[in-house]
C-alpha positions in Angstrom: 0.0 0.0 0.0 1.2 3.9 -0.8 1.6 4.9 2.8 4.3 7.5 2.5 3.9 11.0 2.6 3.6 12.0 -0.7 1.0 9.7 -2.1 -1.7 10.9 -3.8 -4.5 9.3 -2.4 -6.2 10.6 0.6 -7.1 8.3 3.7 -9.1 10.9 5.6 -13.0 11.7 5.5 -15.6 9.3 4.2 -14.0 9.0 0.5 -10.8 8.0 2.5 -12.0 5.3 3.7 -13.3 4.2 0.6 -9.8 4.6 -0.9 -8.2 2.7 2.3 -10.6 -0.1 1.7 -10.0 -0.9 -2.2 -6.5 -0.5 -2.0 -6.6 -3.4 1.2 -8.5 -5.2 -1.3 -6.2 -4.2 -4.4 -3.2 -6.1 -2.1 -5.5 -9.2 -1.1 -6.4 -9.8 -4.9 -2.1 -9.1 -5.7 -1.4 -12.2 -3.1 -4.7 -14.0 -4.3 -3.1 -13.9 -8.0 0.0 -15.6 -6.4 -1.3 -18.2 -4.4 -1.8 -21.2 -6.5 -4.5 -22.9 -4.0 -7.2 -20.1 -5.0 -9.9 -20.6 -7.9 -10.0 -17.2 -10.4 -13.5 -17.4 -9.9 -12.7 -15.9 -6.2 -11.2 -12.6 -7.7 -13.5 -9.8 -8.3 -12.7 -7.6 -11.6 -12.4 -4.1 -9.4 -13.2 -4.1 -5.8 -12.1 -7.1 -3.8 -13.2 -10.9 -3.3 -16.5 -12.4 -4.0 -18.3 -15.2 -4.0 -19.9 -15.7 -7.7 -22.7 -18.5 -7.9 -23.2 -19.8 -11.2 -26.7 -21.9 -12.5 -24.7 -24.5 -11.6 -23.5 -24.1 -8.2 -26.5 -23.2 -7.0 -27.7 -26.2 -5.3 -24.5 -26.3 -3.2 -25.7 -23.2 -1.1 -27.3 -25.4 1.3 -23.9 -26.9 2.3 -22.6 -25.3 5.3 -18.9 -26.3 4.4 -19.5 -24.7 1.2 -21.4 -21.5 2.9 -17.9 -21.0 5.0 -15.3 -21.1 2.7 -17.0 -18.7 0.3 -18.1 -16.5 2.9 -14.5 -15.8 4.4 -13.3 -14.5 0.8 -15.7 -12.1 0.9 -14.6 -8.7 1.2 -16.8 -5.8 2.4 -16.0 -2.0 1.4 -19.7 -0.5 0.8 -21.9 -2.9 3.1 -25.3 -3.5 2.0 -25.9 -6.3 5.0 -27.6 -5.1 8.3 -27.5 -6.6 11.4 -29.9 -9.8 12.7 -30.7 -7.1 15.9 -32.2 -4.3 13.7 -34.3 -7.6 11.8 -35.8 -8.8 14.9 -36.1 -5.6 16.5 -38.0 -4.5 13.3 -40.5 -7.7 14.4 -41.1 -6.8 17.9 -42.4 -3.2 16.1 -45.8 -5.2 14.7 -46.5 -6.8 18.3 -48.9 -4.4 19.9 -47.2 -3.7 23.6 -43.7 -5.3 23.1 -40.6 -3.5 23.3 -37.0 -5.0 22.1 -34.2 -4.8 23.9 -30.0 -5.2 22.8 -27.9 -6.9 24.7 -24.8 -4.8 23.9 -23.6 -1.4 24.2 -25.5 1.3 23.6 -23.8 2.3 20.2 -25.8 -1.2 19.0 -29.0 0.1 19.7 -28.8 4.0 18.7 -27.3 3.0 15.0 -30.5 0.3 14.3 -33.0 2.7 15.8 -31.7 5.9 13.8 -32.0 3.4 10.8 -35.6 2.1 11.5 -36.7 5.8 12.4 -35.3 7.1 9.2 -36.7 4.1 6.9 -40.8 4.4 9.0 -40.4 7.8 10.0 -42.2 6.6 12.8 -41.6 6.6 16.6 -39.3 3.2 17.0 -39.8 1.6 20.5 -35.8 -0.3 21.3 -34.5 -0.2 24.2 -30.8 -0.9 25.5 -28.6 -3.1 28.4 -25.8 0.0 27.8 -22.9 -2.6 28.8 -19.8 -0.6 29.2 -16.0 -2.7 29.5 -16.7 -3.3 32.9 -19.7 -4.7 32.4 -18.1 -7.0 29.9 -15.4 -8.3 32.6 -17.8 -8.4 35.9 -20.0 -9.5 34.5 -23.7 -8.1 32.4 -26.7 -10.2 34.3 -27.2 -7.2 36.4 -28.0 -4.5 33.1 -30.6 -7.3 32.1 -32.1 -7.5 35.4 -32.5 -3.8 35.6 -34.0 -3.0 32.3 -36.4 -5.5 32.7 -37.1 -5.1 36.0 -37.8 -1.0 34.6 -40.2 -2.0 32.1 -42.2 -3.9 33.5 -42.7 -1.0 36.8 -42.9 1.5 34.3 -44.9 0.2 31.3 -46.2 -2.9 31.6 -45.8 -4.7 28.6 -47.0 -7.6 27.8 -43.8 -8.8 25.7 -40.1 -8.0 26.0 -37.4 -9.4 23.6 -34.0 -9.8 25.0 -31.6 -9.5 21.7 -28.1 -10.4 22.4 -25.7 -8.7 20.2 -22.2 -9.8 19.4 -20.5 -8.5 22.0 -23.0 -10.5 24.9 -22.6 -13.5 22.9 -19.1 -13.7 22.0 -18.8 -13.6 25.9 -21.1 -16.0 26.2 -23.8 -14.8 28.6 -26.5 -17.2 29.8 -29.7 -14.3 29.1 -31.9 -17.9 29.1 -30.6 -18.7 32.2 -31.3 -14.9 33.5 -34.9 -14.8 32.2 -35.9 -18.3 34.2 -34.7 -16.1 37.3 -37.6 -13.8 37.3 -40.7 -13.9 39.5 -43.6 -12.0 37.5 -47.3 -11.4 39.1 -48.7 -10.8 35.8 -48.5 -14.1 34.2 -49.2 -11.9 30.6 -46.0 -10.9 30.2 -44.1 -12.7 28.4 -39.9 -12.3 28.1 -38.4 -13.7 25.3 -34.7 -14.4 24.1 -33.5 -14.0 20.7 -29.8 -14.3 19.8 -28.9 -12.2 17.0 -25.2 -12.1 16.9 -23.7 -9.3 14.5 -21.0 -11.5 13.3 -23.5 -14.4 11.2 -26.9 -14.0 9.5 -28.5 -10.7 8.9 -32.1 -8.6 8.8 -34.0 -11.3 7.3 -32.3 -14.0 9.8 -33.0 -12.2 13.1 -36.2 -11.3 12.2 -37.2 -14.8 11.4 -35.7 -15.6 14.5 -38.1 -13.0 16.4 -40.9 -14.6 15.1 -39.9 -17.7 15.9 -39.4 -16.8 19.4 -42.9 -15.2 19.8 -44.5 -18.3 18.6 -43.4 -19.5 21.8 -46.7 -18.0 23.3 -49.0 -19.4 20.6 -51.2 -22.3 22.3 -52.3 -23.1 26.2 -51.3 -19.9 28.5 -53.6 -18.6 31.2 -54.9 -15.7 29.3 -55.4 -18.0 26.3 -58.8 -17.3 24.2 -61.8 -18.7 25.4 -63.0 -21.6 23.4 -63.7 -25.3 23.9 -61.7 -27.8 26.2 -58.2 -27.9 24.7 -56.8 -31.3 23.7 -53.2 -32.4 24.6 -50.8 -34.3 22.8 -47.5 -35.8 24.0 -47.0 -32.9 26.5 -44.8 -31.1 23.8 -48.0 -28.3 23.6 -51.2 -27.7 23.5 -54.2 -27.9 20.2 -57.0 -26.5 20.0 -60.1 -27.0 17.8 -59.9 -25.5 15.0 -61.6 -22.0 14.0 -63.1 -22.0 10.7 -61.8 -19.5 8.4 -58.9 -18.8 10.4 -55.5 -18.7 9.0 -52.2 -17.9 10.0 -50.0 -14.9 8.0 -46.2 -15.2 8.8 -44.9 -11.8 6.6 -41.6 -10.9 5.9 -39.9 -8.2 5.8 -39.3 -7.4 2.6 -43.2 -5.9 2.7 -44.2 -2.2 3.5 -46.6 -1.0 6.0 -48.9 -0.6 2.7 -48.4 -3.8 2.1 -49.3 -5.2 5.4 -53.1 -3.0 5.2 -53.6 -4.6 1.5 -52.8 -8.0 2.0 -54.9 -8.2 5.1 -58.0 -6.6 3.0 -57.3 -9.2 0.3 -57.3 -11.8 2.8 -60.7 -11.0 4.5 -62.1 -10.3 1.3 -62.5 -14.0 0.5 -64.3 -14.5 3.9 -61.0 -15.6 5.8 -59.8 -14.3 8.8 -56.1 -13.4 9.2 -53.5 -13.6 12.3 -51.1 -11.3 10.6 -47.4 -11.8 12.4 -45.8 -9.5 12.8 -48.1 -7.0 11.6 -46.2 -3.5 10.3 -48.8 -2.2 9.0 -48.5 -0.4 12.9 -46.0 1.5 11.3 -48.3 3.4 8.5 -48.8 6.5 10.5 -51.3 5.9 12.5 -49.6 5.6 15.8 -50.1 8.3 17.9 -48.3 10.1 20.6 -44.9 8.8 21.8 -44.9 5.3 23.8 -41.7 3.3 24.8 -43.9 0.3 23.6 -44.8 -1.0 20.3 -48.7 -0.1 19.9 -50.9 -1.3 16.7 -49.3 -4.8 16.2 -50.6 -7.8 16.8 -51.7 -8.5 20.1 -50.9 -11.3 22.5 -54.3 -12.9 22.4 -53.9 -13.1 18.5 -50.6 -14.6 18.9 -52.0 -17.0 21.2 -55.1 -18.1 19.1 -52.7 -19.0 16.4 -52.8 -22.4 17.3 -56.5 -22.7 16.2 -55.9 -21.5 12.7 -57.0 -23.8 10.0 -53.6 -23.1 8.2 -50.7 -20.9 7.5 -49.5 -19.1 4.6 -45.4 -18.0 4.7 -45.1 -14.3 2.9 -41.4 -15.0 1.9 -38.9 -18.2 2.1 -37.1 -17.0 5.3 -40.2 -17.5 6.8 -40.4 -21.3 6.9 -38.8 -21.5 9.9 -41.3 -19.9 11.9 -44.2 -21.8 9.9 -42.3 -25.2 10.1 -42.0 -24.4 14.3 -46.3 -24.2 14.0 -46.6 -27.1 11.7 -44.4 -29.1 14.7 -46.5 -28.0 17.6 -49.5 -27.8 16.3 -49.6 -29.7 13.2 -51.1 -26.9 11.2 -49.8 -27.4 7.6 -48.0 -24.2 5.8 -47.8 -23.0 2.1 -44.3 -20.8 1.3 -45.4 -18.3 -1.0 -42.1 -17.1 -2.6 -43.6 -13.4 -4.1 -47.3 -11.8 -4.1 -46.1 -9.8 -6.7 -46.4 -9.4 -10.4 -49.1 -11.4 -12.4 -48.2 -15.0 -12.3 -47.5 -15.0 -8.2 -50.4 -11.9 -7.9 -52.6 -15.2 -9.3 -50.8 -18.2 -7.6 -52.2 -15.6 -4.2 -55.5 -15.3 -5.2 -56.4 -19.4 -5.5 -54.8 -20.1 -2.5 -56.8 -18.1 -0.7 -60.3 -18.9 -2.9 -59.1 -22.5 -2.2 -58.6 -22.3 1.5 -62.1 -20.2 1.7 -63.8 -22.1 -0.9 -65.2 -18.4 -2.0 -64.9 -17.6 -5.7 -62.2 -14.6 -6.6 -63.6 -11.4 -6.0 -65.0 -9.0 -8.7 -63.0 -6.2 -7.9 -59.6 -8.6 -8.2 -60.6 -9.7 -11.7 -60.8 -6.4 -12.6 -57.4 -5.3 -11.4 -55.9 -7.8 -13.2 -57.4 -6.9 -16.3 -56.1 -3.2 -15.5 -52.5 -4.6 -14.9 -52.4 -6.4 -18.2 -53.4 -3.3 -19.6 -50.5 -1.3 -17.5 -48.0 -4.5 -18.5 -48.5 -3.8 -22.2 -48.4 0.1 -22.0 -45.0 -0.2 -20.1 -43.6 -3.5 -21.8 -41.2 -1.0 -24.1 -39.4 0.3 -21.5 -38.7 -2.8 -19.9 -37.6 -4.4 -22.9 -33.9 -5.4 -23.5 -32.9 -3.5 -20.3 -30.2 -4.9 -18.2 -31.1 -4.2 -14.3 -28.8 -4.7 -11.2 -30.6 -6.0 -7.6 -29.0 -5.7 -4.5 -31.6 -6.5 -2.0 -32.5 -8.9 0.8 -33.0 -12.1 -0.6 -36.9 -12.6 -0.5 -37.5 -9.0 -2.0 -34.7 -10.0 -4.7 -36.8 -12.9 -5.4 -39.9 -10.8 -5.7 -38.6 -8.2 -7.7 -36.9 -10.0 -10.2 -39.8 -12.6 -11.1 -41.5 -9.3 -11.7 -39.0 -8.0 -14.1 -38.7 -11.4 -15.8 -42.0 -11.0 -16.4 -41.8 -7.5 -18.1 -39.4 -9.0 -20.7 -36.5 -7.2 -18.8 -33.1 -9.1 -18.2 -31.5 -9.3 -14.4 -28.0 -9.3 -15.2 -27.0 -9.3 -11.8 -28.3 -9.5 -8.0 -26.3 -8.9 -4.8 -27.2 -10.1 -1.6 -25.8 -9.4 1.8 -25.6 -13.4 3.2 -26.4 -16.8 2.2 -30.0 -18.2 2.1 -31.4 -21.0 0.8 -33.6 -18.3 -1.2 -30.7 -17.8 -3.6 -31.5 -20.6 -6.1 -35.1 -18.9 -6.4 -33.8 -15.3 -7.8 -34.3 -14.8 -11.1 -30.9 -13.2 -12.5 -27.7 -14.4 -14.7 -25.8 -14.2 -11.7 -26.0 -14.0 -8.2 -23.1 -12.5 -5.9 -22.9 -12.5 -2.1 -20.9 -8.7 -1.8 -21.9 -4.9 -1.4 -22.5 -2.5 -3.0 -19.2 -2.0 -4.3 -19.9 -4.5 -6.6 -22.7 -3.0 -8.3 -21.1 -2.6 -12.1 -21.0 0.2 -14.5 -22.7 -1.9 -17.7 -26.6 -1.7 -16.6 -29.3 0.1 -17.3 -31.0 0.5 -13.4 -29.7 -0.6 -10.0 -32.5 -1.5 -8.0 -31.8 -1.4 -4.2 -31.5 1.0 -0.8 -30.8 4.6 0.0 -27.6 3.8 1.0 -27.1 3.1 -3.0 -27.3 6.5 -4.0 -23.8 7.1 -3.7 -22.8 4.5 -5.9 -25.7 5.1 -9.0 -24.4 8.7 -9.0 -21.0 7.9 -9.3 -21.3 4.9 -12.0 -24.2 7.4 -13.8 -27.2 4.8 -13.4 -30.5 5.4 -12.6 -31.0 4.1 -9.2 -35.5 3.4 -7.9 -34.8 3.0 -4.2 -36.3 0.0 -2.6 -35.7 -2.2 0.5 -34.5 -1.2 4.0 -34.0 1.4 4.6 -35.3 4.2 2.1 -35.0 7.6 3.1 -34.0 10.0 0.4 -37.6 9.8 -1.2 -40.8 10.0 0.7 -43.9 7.8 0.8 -42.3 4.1 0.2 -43.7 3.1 3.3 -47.5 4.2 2.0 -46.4 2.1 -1.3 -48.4 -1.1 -1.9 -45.8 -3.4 -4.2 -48.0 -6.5 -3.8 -51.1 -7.8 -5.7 -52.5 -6.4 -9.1 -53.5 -3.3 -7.4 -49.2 -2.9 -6.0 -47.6 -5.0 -9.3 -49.1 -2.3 -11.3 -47.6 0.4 -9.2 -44.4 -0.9 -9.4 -44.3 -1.7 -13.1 -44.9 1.8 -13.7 -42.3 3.5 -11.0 -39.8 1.3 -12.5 -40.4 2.1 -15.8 -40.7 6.0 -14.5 -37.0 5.3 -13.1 -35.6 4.5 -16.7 -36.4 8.2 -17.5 -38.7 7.3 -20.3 -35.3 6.3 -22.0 -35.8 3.7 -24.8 
């Protein structure tokens, strides 16, 4: 590296470290070249080491010896991966009267709630242990305790989420073990722990893991919903009889507020009843005044009565685990819905749900189809023969691009922050596990966050902000992406995004 004092490349300031970073990378990729043991296919053209998945390799993604050695070549300069703790505290804000709280020092929590209050616009309830070093060398049980302890004096939830952060579980602190110690009067309240180590998953991971956790709740509990004498089975939980039309709704979080209100009205429009978890749609705007709780979500009792449900629809693959946890304690079976997006996966959505409701499709829903067609053809020139560039979360990169597939429009490339099994389900030419360094200059639109803008201006590419978190443009949370009504939306924003360029 050019270290002396008369280089000519500053280290200082933001760009500096953007400088510091690709010339690190420029002398990994000079030894790389050397070293006889590494495959070319680990050497990125400009910016550093990726992993590059071919049609071919992607079945091998599931291997977890395969996952690690690709994943330590990765290098990270612009980082487009967030932390599992802003995922699952993300959850905990669609569970009316929970509030989330990191395990870590207080830097964790003020950098994931500056970027969930920037992406909602909304009041963010997250609380924090604040472990300082000598918290970390006594000893943190105490902060837990405390925090707790305060909550529960002060605002009675009826849920708290303890989320460890790296630093608590790289020391290894036994918050499981801490939570068993506490003596509650108000057998509602409910404290849960979800590990969400910086250092492996990210947003999608920790908040599937969040929902997993709450599902602890679903089933037998004192405040359970009143219905007939419960029936138990092998002592491993409790079932209930069935409610008729009920169904269980385990969304992602590639969906908006918007998206939350629509899918629910599309839901009860065929006659079904929906236990939406978590449900964001709290986060529209409608909450009012400030609370240190979540308010609007879904409410314990719901969460509870989801073991009645007749069945239960995943919104997104990393949602199986959560829906595979109900199917094992309750034995309610689960359809993964990859996208409700676009035509094709708009229509797959709409005869589930006539199916499970043995209702016809609603009038109005045949007509928006007919009206997306319509919007499809109108925009189909712009779409055609343009090469677009993803870097999303997996489940929205698999939403979007079976939606541009469909508008005759060619995904050259998709980056994605970690691993999934949801990899071999985008629809692109190739798939890379980077940043968003390695966004390249030879597209016609990059499709991905805020935090892209940067990058767009500086290769000259259109960028239509979408994912977590946007907030350079207004109004993305009010966006419905999802159904005929949201496809069409998004066909033509997209389209608008290409400047009318053709």
């Amino acid at each position: 590296m050019d270290v002396n004092q008369e280089r000519h490349t500053a280290y200082a300031g933001y760009d500096g470290l953007v400088n510091l970073a690709e010339e690190i990378s420029n002398s990994i990729r000079f030894y790389e070249r050397h070293c006889e043991a590494q495959s070319a296919e680990a050497i990125s053209k400009e910016d550093g080491l990726l992993c590059r998945i071919s049609p071919d390799q992607k079945d091998e993604i599931a291997s977890p010896s395969a996952r690690n050695d690709k994943q330590g070549k990765d290098v990270s300069i612009n980082p487009l991966k967030h932390s599992q703790s802003i995922g699952a505290a993300m959850a905990f804000q669609g569970i009316h009267n929970a509030i989330p709280v990191i395990h870590g020092a207080q830097g964790c929590t003020f950098l994931g709630k500056v970027l969930l209050t920037k992406h909602f616009r909304e009041p963010i309830a997250l609380a924090s242990t604040k472990i300082f070093t000598e918290d970390v060398v006594m000893g943190s049980h105490e902060n837990v305790i405390e925090v707790v302890k305060g909550f529960i004096e002060k605002n009675s939830p009826d849920i708290i989420g303890i989320l460890t952060s790296g630093l608590s579980e790289v020391k290894g602190d036994d918050i499981s073990g801490v939570i068993k110690q506490f003596t509650i009067n108000n057998s509602r309240l409910t404290v849960l722990h979800v590990p969400t180590p910086d250092f492996e998953g990210g947003l999608e991971t920790g908040y599937a893991k969040a929902v997993e956790a709450v599902l602890e709740i679903a089933g037998c509990g004192d405040n359970a919903p009143s219905y007939p004498p419960l029936k138990l089975r092998g002592g491993r939980g409790c079932y209930e009889p069935r409610i008729p039309q009920l169904i269980n709704i385990l969304a992602g979080p590639h969906l908006s507020p918007a998206d939350f209100t629509e899918l629910r009205d599309i839901i009860e429009s065929f006659g079904l009843r929906p236990i939406i978890l978590p449900d964001l749609s709290a986060l529209d705007g409608s909450r009012q005044g400030v609370s240190a709780l979540a308010t609007g979500g879904t409410t314990i009792d719901e969460i509870r009565a989801m073991s009645s449900a007749q069945f239960t629809l995943a919104i997104g693959m990393s949602m199986e685990a959560p829906a595979q946890k109900l199917k094992d304690r309750f034995g309610i079976e689960y359809k993964i819905i990859e996208s409700i997006s676009g035509l094709k996966d708009s229509d797959m959505l709409m005869e589930t749900l006539s199916m499970l409701s043995s209702n016809p499709v609603p009038s109005r829903y045949v007509r928006q189809r007919k009206i997306l067609l319509d919007g499809m053809r109108d925009a189909h020139f712009f779409f055609g023969s343009k090469k677009i560039c993803l870097a999303l979360e997996p489940d929205l990169a698999i939403q979007t691009s079976r939606l541009l597939e469909e508008m005759g429009a060619l995904t050259a490339l998709a980056v994605v922050p970690q691993f999934s099994s949801a990899l071999s389900s985008i629809r692109a030419e190739e798939i890379i596990v980077g940043d968003l360094s390695t966004l390249p200059a030879d597209c016609d639109l990059i499709i991905s966050n805020s935090h892209a803008a940067d990058t767009a201006e500086h290769l000259n590419i259109p960028l239509y902000q979408l994912g977590f978190p946007v907030y350079k443009v207004l109004g993305k949370t009010a966006q419905v992406s999802i159904g005929y009504r949201g496809s069409l939306c998004l066909v033509n924003e997209i389209a608008n995004a290409f400047g009318c360029r053709h």
